[in-house]
N, C-alpha and C positions, 0 to 999 in steps of 0.2 A: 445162543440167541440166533435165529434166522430172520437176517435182513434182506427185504424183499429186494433184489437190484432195480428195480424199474424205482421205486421207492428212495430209495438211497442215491439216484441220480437226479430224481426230479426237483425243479425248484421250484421254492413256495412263490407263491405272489410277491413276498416281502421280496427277496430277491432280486423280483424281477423291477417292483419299484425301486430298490436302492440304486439298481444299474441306470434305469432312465436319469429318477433325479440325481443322483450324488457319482454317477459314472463308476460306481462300484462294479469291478468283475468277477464272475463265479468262474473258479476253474475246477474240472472235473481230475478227482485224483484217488487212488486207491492208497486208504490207510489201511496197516495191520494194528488192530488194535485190542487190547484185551475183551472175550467177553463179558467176561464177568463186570469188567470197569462198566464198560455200555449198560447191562443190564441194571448196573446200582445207579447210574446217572439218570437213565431215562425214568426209572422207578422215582425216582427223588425230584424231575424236574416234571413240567406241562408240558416237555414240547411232545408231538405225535410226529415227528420223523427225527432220526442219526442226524442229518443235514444241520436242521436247526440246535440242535440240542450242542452240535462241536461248534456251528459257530460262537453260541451264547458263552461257550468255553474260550474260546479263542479271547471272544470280546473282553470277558470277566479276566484271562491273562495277561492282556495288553493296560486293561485299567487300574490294574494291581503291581504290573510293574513302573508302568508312568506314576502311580502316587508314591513308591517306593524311592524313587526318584526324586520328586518333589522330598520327600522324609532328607535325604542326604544333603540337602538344602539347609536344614534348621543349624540355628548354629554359627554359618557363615557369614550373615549379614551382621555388618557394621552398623552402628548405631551410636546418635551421642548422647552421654548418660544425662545431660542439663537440658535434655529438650522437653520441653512442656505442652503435650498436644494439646491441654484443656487453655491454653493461651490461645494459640491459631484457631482454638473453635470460636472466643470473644471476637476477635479481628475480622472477623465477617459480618 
């Protein structure tokens, strides 16, 4: 796959809104990364530049390990077996 450099460093729009409102920053950095991966990703997702297509990855890895997360949670909490929520809903 040949990625255009001017392409692969420019940022979208979105970008440049996340940095104004939410103070997000972009940093420019050279990955090695497989062709072939890129070529199956871009093929399978919308985005029209590498840029957005790894952040959507990035995002989809962060939000699959924070639920992962939350998952090691179940289990832990305490609770008492006589408690009756359908009572505290009358008491209102």
């Amino acid at each position: 796959m040949v990625v255009n450099s001017k392409l692969l460093h420019s940022y979208p729009a979105s970008a440049y809104f996340c940095h104004l409102l939410l103070g997000l920053k972009h940093m420019v950095t050279q990955l090695k990364i497989d062709e072939k991966l890129l070529d199956k990703a871009l093929a399978l997702s919308n985005h029209s530049t590498v840029n957005l297509l790894i952040e959507e990855a990035l995002l989809e890895y962060i939000q699959r390990r924070e639920q992962l997360k939350v998952l090691d949670l179940f289990g832990t909490i305490d609770y008492e077996e006589d408690y009756d929520y359908k009572k505290q809903r009358k008491v209102r």
